[in-house]
N, C-alpha and C positions, 0 to 999 in steps of 0.2 A: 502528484502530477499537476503541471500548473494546467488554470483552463481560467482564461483570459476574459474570457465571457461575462464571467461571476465576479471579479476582480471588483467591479465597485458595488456589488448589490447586497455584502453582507452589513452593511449598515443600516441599511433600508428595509429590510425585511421582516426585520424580528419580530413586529407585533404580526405580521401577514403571518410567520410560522408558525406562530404560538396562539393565533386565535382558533386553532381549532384543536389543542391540547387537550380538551375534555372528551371527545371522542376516540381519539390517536388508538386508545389498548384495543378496542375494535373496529376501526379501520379497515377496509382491506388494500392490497397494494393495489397501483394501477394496474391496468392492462397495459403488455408492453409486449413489443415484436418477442415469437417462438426463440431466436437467439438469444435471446436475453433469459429468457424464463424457462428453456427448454433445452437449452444447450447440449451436447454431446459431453462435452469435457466435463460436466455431473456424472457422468455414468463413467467415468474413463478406469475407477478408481483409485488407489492411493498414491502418493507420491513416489517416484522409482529410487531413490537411494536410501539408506537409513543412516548414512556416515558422511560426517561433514570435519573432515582435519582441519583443524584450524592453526595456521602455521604460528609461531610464538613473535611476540610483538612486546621487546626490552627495553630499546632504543627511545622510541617517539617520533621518528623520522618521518616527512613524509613516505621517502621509498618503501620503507617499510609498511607503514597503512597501507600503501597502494599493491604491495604483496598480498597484505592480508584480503582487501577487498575481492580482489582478484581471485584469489583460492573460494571466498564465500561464492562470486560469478559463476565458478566452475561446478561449484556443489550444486548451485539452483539450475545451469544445465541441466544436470543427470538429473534432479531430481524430476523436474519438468516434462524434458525432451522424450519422455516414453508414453506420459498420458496427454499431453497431445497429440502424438503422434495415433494413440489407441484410440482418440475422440475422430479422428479423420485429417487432421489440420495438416500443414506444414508447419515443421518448427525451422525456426531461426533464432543466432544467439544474438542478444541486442549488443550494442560496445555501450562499453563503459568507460569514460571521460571523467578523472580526478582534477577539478579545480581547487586552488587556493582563496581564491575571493569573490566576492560578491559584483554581480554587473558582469562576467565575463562572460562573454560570446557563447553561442550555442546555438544550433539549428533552429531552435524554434526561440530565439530574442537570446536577451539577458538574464542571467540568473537572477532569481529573483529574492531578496533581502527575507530573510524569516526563512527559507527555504535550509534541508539539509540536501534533499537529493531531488531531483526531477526527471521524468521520463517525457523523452520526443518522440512522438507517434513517427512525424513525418522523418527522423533518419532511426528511429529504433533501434537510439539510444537514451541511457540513462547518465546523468552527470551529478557527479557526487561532490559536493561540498568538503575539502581537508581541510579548516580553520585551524588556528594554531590550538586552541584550544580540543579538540577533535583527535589530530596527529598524538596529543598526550597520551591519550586514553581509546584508541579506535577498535579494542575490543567490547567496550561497553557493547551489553548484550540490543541494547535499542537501535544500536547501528547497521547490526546484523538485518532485525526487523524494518528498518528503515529501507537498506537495500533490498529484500525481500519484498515487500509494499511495493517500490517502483516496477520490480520484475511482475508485479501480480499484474500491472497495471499493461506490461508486455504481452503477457499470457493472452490478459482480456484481448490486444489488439493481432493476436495470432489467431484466436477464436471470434472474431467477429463482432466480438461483446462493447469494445471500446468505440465501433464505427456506429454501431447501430445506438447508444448513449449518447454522443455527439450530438445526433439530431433534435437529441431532446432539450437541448441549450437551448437550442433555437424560437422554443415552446414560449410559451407564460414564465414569470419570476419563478415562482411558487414550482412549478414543472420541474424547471431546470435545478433548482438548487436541490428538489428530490433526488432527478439523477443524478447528481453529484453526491449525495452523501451512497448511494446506494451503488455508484462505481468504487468511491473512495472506499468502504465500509468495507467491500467483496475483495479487494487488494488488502485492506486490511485481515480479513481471513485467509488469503491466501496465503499472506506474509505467516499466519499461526500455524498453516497445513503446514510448511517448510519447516518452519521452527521446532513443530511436535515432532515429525517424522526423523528428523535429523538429532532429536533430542538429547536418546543415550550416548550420542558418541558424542558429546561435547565436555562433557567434564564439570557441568554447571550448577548451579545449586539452584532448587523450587524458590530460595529467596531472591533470586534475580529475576523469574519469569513473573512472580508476586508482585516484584518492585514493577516491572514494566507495565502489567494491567495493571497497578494504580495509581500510576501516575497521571498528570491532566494532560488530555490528548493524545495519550499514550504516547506512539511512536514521536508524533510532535514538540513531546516537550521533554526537552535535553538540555535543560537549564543549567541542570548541574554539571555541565562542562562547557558552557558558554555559549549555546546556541539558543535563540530567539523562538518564541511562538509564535505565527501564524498568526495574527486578527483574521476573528472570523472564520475561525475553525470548525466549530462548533454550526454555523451555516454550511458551511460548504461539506464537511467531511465526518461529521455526526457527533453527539456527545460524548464526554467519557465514558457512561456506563454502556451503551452504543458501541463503540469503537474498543471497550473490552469483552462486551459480549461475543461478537464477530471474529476477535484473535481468540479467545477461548474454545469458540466453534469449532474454528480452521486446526487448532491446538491437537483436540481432542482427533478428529474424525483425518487427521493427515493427509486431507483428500481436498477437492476443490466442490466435494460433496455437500458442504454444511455451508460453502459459499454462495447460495444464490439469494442473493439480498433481493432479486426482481419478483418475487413472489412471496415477500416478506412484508409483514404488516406493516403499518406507516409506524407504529410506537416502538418497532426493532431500526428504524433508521433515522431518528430524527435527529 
């Protein structure tokens, strides 16, 4: 999710985040608004599908990617749309927008360089990046992830999660670049509740799910078909071990139950 805010403070901060490294393992989190830390949609439990068809992708084609995306859109539907609705919320499905390059228009500015996919609070949608390098290979398992991450990022903004985080931008350096690894972090488990629940029926091997928790940045870094990391990653949306912790969580427990990074120690987000 872009957040505009934070856009020039990951260069500036690193010694602010890391001077207080020696305490982190006992930390506790802050105190943040009952929505955040108390949420319904913990309690909602597990994700409602356990089958994700994934349509076959020979070609390389865009049309064909954007087939495939499309069927993934429909499986985080179902998978979603029952424990929110069992948390109290209304659901709604976001659209989904397949660009080709970089800079192109979108509700909330320009796509932005380093980017694979982004979520617009204000038209709730998500727009995915096809580079030609991408269209090759658009079953890579990290893409799945990737669009899953931006829906988690919908979830929060169905559940209230995403409004009441906002505010905390607006806070101290130090404040905000917390919420942000701890919005980013919980969409990153979100994106692993999907992924576990839907797991059996994909056809996949434990050495892809291995490959994607160790890669750097995880969902972020998709070097190996041509796509850029993010500067400042690691500020904004938490470390590697961090950011594999969190999809392991959401992996494991298939629920949005292992997701509440807002009552999570400072040394599970940093």
């Amino acid at each position: 999710m872009r957040i505009p805010r934070l856009a020039l403070m990951a260069g500036a901060v690193a010694s602010l985040l890391f001077a207080g490294t020696a305490h982190a393992a006992t930390a506790p989190a802050p105190a943040f608004k009952p929505v955040l830390t108390k949420n319904p949609l913990y309690k909602a439990g597990k994700l409602g599908t356990r089958t994700c068809d994934e349509p076959p992708v020979n070609n390389g084609t865009v049309e064909e990617a954007e087939v495939y995306f499309s069927s993934v859109m429909d499986c985080l539907k179902q998978a979603w749309a029952p424990v929110v609705k069992k948390a109290g919320f209304r659901f709604s499905t976001p659209k989904l927008t397949v660009i080709t390059k970089v800079g192109t228009k979108t509700p909330c500015g320009k796509f932005q360089e380093g980017s694979q996919a982004e979520y617009c609070p204000k038209s709730n949608s998500i727009a995915f990046l096809l580079s030609p390098d991408i269209v090759e290979e658009p079953r890579n398992l990290a893409l799945m992830a990737v669009l899953a991450h931006e829906y988690g990022h919908h979830i929060q903004q169905l559940t209230g999660i995403l409004k009441a985080s906002d505010s905390l931008y607006r806070t101290t350096e130090a404040r905000a670049l917390d919420a942000s690894r701890r919005s980013e972090l919980q969409a990153e488990c979100m994106s692993g509740a999907f992924v576990g629940r839907v797991w059996g029926s994909l056809g996949r091997s434990s050495a892809e799910w291995d490959a994607l928790l160790n890669s750097t940045h995880n969902w972020l870094n998709l070097s190996s078909i041509g796509v850029k990391v993010r500067s400042g990653a690691d500020e904004t949306h938490g470390k590697d071990s961090n950011v594999a912790y969190w999809a392991k969580r959401g992996f494991k427990a298939q629920s949005a139950s292992a997701c509440n990074t807002w009552t999570a120690p400072k040394a599970k987000v940093l």
